[in-house]
C-alpha positions in Angstrom: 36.2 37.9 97.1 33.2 39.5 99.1 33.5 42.1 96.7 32.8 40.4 94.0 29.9 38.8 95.4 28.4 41.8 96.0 29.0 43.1 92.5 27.6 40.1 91.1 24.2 40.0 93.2 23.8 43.6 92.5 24.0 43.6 88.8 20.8 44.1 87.1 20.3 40.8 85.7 20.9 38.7 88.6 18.6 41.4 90.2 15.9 41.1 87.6 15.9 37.0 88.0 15.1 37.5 91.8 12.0 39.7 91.4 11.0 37.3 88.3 11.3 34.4 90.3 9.0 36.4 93.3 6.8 37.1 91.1 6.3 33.8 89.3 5.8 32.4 92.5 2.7 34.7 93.1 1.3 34.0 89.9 1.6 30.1 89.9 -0.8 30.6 93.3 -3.0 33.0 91.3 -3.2 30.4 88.5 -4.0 27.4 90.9 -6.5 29.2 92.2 -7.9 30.0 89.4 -7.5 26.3 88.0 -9.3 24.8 90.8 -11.7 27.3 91.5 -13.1 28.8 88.6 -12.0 26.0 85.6 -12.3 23.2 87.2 -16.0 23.9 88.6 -17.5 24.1 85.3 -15.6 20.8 84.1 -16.5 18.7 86.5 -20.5 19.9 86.2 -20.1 19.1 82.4 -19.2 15.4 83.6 -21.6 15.1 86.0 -20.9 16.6 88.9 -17.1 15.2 89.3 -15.2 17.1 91.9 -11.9 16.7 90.8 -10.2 17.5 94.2 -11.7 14.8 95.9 -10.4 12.0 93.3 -8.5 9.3 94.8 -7.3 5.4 94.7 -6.5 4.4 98.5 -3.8 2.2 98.5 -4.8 0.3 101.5 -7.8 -1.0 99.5 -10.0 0.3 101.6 -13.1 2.6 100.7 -13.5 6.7 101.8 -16.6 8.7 101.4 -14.1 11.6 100.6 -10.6 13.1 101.1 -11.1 14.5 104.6 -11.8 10.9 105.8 -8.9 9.4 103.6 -6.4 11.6 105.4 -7.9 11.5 108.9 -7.0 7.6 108.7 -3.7 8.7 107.6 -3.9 6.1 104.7 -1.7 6.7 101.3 -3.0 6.9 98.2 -2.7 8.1 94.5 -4.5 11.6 94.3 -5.3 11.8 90.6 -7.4 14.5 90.9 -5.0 16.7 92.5 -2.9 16.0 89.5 -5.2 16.8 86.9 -5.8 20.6 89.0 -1.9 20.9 88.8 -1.8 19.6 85.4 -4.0 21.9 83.9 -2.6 24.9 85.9 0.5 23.9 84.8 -0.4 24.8 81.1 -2.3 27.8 82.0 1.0 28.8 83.4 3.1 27.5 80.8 0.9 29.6 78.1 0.8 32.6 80.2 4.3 32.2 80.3 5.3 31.9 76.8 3.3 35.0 75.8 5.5 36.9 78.4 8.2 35.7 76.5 7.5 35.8 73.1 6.0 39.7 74.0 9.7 40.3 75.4 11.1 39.1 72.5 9.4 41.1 70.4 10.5 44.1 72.4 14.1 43.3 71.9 14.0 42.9 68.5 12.5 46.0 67.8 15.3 48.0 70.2 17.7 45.6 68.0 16.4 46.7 64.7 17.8 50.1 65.5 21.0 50.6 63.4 23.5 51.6 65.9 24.8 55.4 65.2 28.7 54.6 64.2 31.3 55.7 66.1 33.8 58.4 65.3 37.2 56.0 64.4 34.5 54.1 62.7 32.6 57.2 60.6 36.6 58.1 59.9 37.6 55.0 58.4 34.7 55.2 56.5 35.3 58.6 54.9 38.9 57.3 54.3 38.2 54.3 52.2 35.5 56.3 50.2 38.2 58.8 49.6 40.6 56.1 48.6 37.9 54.4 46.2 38.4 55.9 42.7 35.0 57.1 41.4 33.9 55.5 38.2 32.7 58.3 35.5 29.5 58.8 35.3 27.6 56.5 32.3 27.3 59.3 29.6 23.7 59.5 28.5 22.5 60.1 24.9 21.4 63.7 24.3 17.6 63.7 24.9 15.8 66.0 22.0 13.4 68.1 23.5 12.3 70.0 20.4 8.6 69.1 19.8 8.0 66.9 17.2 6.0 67.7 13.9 4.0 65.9 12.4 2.8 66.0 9.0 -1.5 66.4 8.4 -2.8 63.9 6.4 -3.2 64.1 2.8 -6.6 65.2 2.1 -8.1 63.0 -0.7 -9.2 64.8 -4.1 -13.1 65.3 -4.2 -14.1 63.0 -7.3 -17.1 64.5 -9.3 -19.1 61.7 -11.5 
C-alpha cells in the first residue's frame, strides 16, 4: 500500500498539480499587490480621492477616522473595501488564468493534430485488406486526337469591276 502511494505522488501529473498550485499561490499575491497598489490608486483618484482599503460600516454604530482606529477598538465591521480589492484581483486572476489555459489548450491540440504514425499489425492489416479489395478497371478514356487541326482560309470575294 505505501507503494502505491508513492507511485501515485510521483507520477507526473500529480507532480505537475503541486508546483501549479505553488505557483498560483505566488501569483494571487503578485496580483493583490498589484490590485491594490497600482489599480486601485488611480481608481480611487478618479472618484475623488476614495481609498478603497480604508472603506468600512462599523457594526457597533459607532464612527472611526480610519481602519487602524476601527481595529484598535477591536470593533467588527463589514469591510467593503477590502472586498472590492479582492474582487477585482480576483478577475485579474481569473483572466490571467484563463489565457494560461486556453494557451495550453492550444498547445495540445496542435501535438493532437499530429496523425499518429501506424503501428506495424496495424500498417499489416492495412496492406491485407487493400490486397483483398478487387481493383475496379480503370474508366477507359476516349482517344484524344492530337493531330493539329486545319482550317480552311476564307473565301476571297471576286473583285467586281463597274
Amino acid at each position: 500500500m505505501l507503494k502505491d502511494f508513492k507511485a501515485f505522488l510521483v507520477k507526473g501529473n500529480v507532480v505537475d498539480m503541486a508546483v501549479w498550485f505553488i505557483f498560483g499561490a505566488a501569483f494571487g499575491t503578485v496580483v493583490k499587490s498589484l490590485v491594490s497598489n497600482v489599480v486601485m490608486p488611480p481608481v480611487g483618484k478618479m472618484m475623488a480621492d476614495v481609498d478603497f482599503s480604508q472603506m468600512f460600516y462599523a457594526l457597533d454604530g459607532n464612527t472611526y477616522a480610519n481602519l487602524a482606529a476601527l481595529e484598535e477598538a477591536g470593533t467588527p465591521a463589514i469591510k467593503y473595501g477590502a472586498f472590492i480589492n479582492d474582487a477585482i484581483g480576483f478577475i485579474i486572476l481569473g483572466f490571467v488564468i484563463f489565457l494560461l489555459v486556453r494557451m495550453i489548450t492550444k498547445m495540445q491540440k496542435k501535438e493532437e493534430a499530429k496523425p499518429a504514425k501506424p503501428t506495424a499489425d496495424v500498417a499489416l492489416l492495412t496492406e491485407i485488406r487493400d490486397a483483398l479489395v478487387p481493383k475496379k478497371p480503370a474508366p477507359k478514356k476516349a482517344p484524344v486526337n492530337k493531330a493539329p487541326v486545319k482550317r480552311k482560309a476564307p473565301a476571297k470575294k471576286p473583285a467586281v469591276k463597274k
